[in-house]
C-alpha positions as CSV (number, residue, x, y, z in Angstrom):
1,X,-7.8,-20.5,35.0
2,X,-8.2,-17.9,37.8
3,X,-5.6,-18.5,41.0
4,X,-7.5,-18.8,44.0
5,X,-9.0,-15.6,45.9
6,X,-7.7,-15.5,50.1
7,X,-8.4,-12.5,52.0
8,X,-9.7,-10.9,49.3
9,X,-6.5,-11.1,47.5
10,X,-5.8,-12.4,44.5
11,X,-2.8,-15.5,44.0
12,X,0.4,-13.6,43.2
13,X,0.6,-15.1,39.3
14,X,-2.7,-13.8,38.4
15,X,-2.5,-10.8,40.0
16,X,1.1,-9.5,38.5
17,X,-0.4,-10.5,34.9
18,X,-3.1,-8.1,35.0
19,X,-0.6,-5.4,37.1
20,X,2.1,-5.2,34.2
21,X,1.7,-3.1,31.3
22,X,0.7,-3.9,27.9
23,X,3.0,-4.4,24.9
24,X,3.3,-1.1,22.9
25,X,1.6,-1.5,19.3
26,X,2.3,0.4,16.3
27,X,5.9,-0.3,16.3
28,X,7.0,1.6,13.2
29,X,10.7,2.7,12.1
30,X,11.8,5.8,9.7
31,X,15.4,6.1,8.2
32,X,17.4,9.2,7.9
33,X,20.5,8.9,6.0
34,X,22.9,8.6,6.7
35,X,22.7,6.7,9.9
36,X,19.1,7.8,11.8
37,X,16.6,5.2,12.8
38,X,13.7,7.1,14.2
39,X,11.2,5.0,16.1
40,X,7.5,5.5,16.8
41,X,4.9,3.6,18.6
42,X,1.9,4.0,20.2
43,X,1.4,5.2,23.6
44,X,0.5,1.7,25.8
45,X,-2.0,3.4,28.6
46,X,-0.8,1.5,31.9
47,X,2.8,2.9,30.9
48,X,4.8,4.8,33.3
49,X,7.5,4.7,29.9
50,X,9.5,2.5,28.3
51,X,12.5,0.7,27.3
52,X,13.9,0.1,24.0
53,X,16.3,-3.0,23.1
54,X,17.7,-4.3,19.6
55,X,19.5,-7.0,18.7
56,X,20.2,-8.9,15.1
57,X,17.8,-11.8,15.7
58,X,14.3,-11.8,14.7
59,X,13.6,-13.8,17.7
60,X,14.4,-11.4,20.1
61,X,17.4,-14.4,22.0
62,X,20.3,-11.7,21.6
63,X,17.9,-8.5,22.5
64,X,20.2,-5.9,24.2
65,X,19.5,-3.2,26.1
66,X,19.5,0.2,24.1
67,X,17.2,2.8,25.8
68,X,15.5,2.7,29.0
69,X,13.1,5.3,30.9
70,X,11.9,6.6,27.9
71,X,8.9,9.1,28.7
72,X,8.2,10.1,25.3
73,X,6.2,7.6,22.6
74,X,9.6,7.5,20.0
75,X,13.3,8.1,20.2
76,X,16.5,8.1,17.7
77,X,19.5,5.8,17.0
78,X,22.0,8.3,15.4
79,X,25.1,5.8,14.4
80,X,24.4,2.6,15.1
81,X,22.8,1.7,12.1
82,X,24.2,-2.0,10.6
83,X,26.6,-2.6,8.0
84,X,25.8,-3.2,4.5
85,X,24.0,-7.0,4.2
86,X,23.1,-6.9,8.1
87,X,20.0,-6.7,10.2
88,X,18.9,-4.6,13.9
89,X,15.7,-5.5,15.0
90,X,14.1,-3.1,17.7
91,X,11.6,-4.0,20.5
92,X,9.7,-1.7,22.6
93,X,8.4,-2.7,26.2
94,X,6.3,-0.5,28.1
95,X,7.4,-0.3,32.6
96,X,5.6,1.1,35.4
97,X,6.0,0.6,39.1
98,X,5.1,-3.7,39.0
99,X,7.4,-4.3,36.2
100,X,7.9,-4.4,32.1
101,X,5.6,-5.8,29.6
102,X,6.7,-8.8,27.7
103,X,8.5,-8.2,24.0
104,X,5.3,-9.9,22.2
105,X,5.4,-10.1,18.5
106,X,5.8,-6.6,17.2
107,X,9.3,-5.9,16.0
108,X,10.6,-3.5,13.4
109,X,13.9,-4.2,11.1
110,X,16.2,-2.1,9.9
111,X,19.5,-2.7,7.7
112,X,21.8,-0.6,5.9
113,X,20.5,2.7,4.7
114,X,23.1,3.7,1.9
């Protein structure tokens, strides 16, 4: 369903739908003992960069802010990998000038690397 067309503009909800980025795909994690989680993704073209969040829920309903303006396609998390029998679960959302992409599906786990 298309929002209406005035002036030869289009309705403010479909219009900042197709303005905001992408989700960033490829969402991929590497360990490095003892307490480096590398990630990687690939680049989302509409991206001006991107911010990182984790949290311990798969869901994403306790995502926390970890990394924001990130320019490059990966970063690190030297020392805050979890403790032996827990979870972090990392999302990537890809920002540019009309705002952030939404989480999506694609999350990568990590847990403890002895």
């Amino acid at each position: 369903v298309f929002d209406r067309v005035h002036s030869g503009h289009m309705g403010n909800t479909l219009a900042s739908k197709m303005l905001l980025p992408g989700e960033p795909s490829g969402l991929r994690l590497a360990l490095t003992p003892p307490s480096t989680a590398e990630l990687i993704w690939n680049a989302e073209p509409r991206a001006d960069g991107y911010n990182v969040y984790r949290g311990a829920q798969r869901e994403g309903t306790d995502l926390g802010y970890f990394e924001g303006a990130v320019v490059e396609t990966s970063t690190a998390d030297d020392g805050m990998l979890p403790a032996h029998g827990a979870v972090l679960f990392y999302v990537v959302k890809a920002v540019h000038g009309h705002g952030e992409s939404p989480a999506g599906k694609e999350r990568v786990i990590t847990s403890y690397c002895p």
